[in-house]
Structures are given as C-alpha cells and as structure tokens.
C-alpha positions as a printed Julia matrix, in Angstrom:
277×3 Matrix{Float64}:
  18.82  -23.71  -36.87
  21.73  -25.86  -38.76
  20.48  -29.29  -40.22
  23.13  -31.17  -37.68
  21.09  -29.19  -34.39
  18.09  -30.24  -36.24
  18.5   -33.65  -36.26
  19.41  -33.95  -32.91
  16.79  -32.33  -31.55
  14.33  -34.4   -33.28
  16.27  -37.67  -32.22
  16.38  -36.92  -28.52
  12.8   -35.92  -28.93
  12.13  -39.49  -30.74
  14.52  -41.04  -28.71
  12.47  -43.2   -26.22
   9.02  -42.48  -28.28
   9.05  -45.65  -30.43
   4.94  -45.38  -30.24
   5.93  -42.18  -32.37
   7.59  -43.48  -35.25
   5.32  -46.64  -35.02
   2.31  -44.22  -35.33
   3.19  -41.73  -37.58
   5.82  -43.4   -39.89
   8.09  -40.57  -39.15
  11.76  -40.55  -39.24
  13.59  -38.14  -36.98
  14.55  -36.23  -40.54
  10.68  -35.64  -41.2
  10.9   -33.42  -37.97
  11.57  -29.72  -38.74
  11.61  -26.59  -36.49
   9.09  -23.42  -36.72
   8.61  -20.84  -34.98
   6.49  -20.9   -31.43
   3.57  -18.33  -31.31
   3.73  -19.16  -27.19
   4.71  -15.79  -25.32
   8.63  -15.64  -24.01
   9.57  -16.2   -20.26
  11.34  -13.38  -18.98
  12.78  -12.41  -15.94
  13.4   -14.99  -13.32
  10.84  -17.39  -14.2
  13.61  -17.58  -16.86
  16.6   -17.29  -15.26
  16.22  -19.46  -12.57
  15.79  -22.83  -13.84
  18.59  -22.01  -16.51
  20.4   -21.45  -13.22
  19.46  -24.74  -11.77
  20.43  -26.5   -15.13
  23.79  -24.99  -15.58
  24.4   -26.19  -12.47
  23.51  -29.73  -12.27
  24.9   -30.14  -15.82
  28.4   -28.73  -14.42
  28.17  -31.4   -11.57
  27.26  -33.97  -13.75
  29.64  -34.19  -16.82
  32.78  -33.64  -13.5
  31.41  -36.32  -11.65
  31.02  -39.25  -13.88
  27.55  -38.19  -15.81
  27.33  -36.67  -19.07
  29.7   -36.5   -21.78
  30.81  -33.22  -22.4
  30.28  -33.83  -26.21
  27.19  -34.41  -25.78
  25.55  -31.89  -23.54
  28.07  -29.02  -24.72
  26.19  -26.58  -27.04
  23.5   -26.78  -24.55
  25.86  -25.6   -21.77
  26.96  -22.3   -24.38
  23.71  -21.54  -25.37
  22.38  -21.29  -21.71
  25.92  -19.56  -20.75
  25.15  -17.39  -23.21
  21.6   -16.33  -22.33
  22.2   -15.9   -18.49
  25.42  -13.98  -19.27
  22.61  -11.24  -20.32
  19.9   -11.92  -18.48
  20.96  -12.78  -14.97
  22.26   -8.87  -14.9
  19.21   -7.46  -15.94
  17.73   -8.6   -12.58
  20.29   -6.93  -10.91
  22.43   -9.86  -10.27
  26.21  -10.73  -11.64
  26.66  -13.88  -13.2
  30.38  -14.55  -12.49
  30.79  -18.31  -13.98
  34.05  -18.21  -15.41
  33.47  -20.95  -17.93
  32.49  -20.08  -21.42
  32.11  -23.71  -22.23
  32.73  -27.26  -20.77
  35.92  -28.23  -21.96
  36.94  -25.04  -20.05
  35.6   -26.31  -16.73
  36.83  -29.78  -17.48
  40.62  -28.22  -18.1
  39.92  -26.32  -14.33
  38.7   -29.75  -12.88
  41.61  -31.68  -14.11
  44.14  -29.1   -13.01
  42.4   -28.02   -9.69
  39.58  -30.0    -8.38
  41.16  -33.76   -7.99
  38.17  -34.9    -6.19
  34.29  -35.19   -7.14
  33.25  -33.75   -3.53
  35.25  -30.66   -4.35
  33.76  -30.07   -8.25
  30.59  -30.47   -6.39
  31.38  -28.06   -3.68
  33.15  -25.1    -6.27
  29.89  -25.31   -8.39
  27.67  -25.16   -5.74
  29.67  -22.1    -3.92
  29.67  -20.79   -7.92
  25.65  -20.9    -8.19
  23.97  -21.91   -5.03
  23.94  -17.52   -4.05
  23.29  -16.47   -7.37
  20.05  -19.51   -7.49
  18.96  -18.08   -4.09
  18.86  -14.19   -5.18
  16.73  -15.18   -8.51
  14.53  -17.69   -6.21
  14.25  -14.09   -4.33
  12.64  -12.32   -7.17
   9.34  -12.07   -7.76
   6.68  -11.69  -10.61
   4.58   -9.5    -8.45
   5.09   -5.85   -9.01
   3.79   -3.15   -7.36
   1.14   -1.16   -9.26
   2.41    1.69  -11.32
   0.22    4.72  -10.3
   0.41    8.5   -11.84
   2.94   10.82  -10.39
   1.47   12.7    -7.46
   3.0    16.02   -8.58
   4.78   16.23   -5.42
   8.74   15.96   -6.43
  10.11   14.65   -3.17
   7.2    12.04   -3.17
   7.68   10.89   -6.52
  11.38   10.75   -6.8
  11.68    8.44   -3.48
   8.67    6.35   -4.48
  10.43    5.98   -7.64
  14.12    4.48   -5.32
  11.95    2.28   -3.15
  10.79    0.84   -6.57
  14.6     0.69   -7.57
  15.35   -0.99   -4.54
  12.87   -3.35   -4.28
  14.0    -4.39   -7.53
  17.32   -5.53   -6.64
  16.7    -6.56   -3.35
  18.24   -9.4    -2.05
  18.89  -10.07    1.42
  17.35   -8.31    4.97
  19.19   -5.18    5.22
  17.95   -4.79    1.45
  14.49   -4.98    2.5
  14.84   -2.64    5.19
  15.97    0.16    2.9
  12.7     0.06    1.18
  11.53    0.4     4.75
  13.26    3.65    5.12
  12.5     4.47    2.14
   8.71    4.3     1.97
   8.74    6.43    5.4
  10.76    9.37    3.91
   7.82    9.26    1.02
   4.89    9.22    3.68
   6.92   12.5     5.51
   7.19   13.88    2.62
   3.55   13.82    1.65
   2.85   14.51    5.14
   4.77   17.88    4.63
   3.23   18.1     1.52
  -0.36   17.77    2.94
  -0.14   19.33    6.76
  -0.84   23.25    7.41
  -0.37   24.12   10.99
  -2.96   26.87   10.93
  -5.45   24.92    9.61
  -4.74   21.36   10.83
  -5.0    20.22   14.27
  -3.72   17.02   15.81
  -5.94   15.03   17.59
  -4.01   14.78   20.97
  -3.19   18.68   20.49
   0.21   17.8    19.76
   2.09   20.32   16.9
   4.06   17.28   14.67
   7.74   17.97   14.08
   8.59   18.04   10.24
   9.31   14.47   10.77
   6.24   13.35   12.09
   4.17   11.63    9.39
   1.34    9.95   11.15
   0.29   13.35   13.25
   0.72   15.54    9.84
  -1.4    12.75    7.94
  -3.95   12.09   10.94
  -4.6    16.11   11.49
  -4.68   16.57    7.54
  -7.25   13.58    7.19
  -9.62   14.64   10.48
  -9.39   18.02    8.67
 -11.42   16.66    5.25
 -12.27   13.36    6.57
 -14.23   14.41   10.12
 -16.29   11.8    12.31
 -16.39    8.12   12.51
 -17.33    7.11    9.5
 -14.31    7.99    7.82
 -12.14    6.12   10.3
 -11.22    3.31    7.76
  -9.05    6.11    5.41
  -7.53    7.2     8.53
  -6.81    4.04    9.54
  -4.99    2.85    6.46
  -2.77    5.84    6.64
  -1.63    5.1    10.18
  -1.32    1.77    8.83
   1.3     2.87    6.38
   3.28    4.36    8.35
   3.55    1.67   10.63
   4.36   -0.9     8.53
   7.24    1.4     6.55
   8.34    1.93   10.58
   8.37   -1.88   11.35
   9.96   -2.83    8.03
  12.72   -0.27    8.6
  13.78   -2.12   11.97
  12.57   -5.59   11.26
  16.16   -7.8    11.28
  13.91  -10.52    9.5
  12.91   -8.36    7.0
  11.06  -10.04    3.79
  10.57   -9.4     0.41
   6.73  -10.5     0.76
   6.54   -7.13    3.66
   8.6    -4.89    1.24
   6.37   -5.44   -1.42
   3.11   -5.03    0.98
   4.78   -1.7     2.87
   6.05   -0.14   -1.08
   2.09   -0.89   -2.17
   0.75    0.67    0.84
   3.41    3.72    0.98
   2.12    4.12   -2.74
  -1.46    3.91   -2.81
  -1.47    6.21    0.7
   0.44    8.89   -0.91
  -2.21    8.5    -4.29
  -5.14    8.97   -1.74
  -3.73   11.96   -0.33
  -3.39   13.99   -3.75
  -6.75   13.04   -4.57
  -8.06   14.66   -0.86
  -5.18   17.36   -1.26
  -6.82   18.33   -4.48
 -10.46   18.11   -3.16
  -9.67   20.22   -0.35
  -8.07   22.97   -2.48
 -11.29   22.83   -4.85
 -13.59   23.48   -0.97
C-alpha cells in the first residue's frame, strides 16, 4: 500500500478516536498495514454490500454529500472488484463509470436534477442488488456420480441453473429439470417383467413415481419400508409443483434440487443391492 493510502487510512481510523491517541501516544504515522490472517468473503456475501456501497456513494457525492476527492479511490477500487466478481455469480455488472469524475461529467451534462441522479443510480443497481440479495450461501450437497449418464448430466444443469437463478421462471427450470433426472432414474431403475405397480398400472416411459414406487415395493416390500417410498413420491412431487409453481422460490429450488439428488443417490445404492440378490 503507498505511504499517502497509508496515512489516510490510519487518519480516518483515528479520526474521531481521540481516547486513541490519548491512550497510546500514537500518531496516525505510527499506524502501519499487515497482512489479515481472517479468511476472504467470497461470493455474494461479498458482492452485495460492495453493491449497496457503490450505490449510496454514487447518490451521495451527486446529491450534495461527499466530495468526489475524497471518497474517489474507494469508488475504483470497489469498481474494480465487482467488475470481476459480480460476473462470477452469473450476473453483469453494467455501471458505465470507471470512476467519479466520470459520473459527475454524466450528471452535469444529463441529470440536471438530484431526483433524477437518484432515480438513474437506483434503475443502474437496484436489479443487479436484488439478484445478489437472491443468492445464497447454501449449496446443495455434492454427492458421487450415480453412474447413470442421463442422471448425472441433468443433475449436473439443475446445479447450473440453480446457480444463476434469478427470478420465478428461473426457478421453475430447476423444477423441470429435477423431474427429467427422477424419469431418468426411474428408467434407469424400472423392469417391466419384474416390477409391478401397485394399482396394476404399466407406467409410460415418462412416469417416474409408478417406475420408482414398483422398483421400491420390489426391494423395499411391506410397511415398514413405507418412509423410503414415501420420500421418493415426495420428490417427484415437489420437482412437479416447482415446475408449475408461478411463485416459484429459490428456498423450494434448493429443497426440490436436494431431494431430486439424494432420491436418485438412494436408488443406485438399492439398484446395486438388488443386482448383488
């Protein structure tokens, strides 16, 4: 860090501590930087409140507030760190101003009034600030590859999707996607000559829950297995209501993707136990 970004870090730090310098004897000089041993926020516990800063530092220094000259470097460095980490969460940061004297050159020229800075920055950030708010630390558990290539590869696109999910019809696609994975191990799973459905039914290709039900009442007989059959059917309900759902969340992507996921690990642990018989 240059000595000038030195010292005034260590005066703003000092600057309403007088206790400090009373206590310690220390001048803003004696302050000097080393490196933190804390762990690095990533992801959108990072991006977001740089998000929420640019922002309310671009209102500010148009409307009266801070000097530009004085806030400046902190608007490039935090320009410069979204610029590469907003799109790694699948988003686009699209802020057209490398620096504050930039914006202030647009304001002048553009944006007479401090209702309509306030309203371009907030049309500039307040989408972008709602996608991050979107994303979430939470991620589904990564499990081993079933084997099965169908299963796999669409397990591995809900994933994809989840990840840069954003709005409703977003959400819904992992929906769709999670039932194509439980049909899929469903065909993987079902053998008409062996398997029978329980209301004597033969399952189109499609049909996950009769393929999974007669495939699980096939190694799973009786009632006191009912709670694996059970979360099956569960699975493929909730991929079904997800899929239509218009108010579609991230909170019921995430729980339909975990239970697609640990359904379709539960079947090629049976599958294989079944072979082994």
């Amino acid at each position: 860090m240059p000595d000038y970004d030195r010292k005034r870090l260590a005066e703003a730090l000092c600057a309403n501590e007088a206790a400090f310098q009373l206590n310690y004897g220390l001048d803003p000089d004696d302050i000097h930087a080393e490196p933190s041993n804390v762990d690095q926020v990533e992801g959108s516990e990072a991006a977001l409140p740089n998000l929420i800063l640019q922002k309310e530092m671009m209102i500010s220094v148009a409307t009266g507030g801070q000097r530009i000259q004085d806030v400046n470097d902190y608007y490039r460095a935090r320009h410069v760190d979204l610029k590469s980490s907003v799109p790694a969460l699948g988003l686009s940061y699209s802020n057209p101003h490398d620096d504050l004297w930039s914006w202030y050159h647009y304001w002048r020229a553009h944006l007479p009034q401090y209702a309509d800075r306030r309203q371009y920055v907030r049309e500039l950030f307040d989408p972008l600030i709602a996608a991050a708010s979107n994303r979430t630390s939470i991620a589904v558990v990564e499990r081993e590859p079933t084997g099965w290539e169908r299963v796999d590869r669409a397990l591995s696109k809900a994933q994809a999707q989840l990840a840069g999910a954003t709005n409703e019809e977003d959400f819904q696609t992992v929906g769709m996607l999670c039932r194509e994975v439980l049909i899929s191990v469903g065909q993987a799973v079902y053998d008409g000559k062996r398997h029978v459905t329980l209301d004597g039914v033969k399952p189109s290709s499609t049909d996950a829950k009769r393929m999974l039900e007669a495939f699980l009442h096939s190694v799973f007989p009786g009632d006191s297995f009912k709670e694996v059959r059970g979360h099956a059917r569960a699975s493929v309900d909730l991929g079904l209501n997800l899929h239509h759902r218009r108010t579609a969340t991230r909170q019921l992507a995430e729980l339909c993707l975990e239970a697609t996921a640990s359904t379709s690990a539960v079947m090629k642990i049976l599958s294989q136990n079944a072979q082994a018989m």
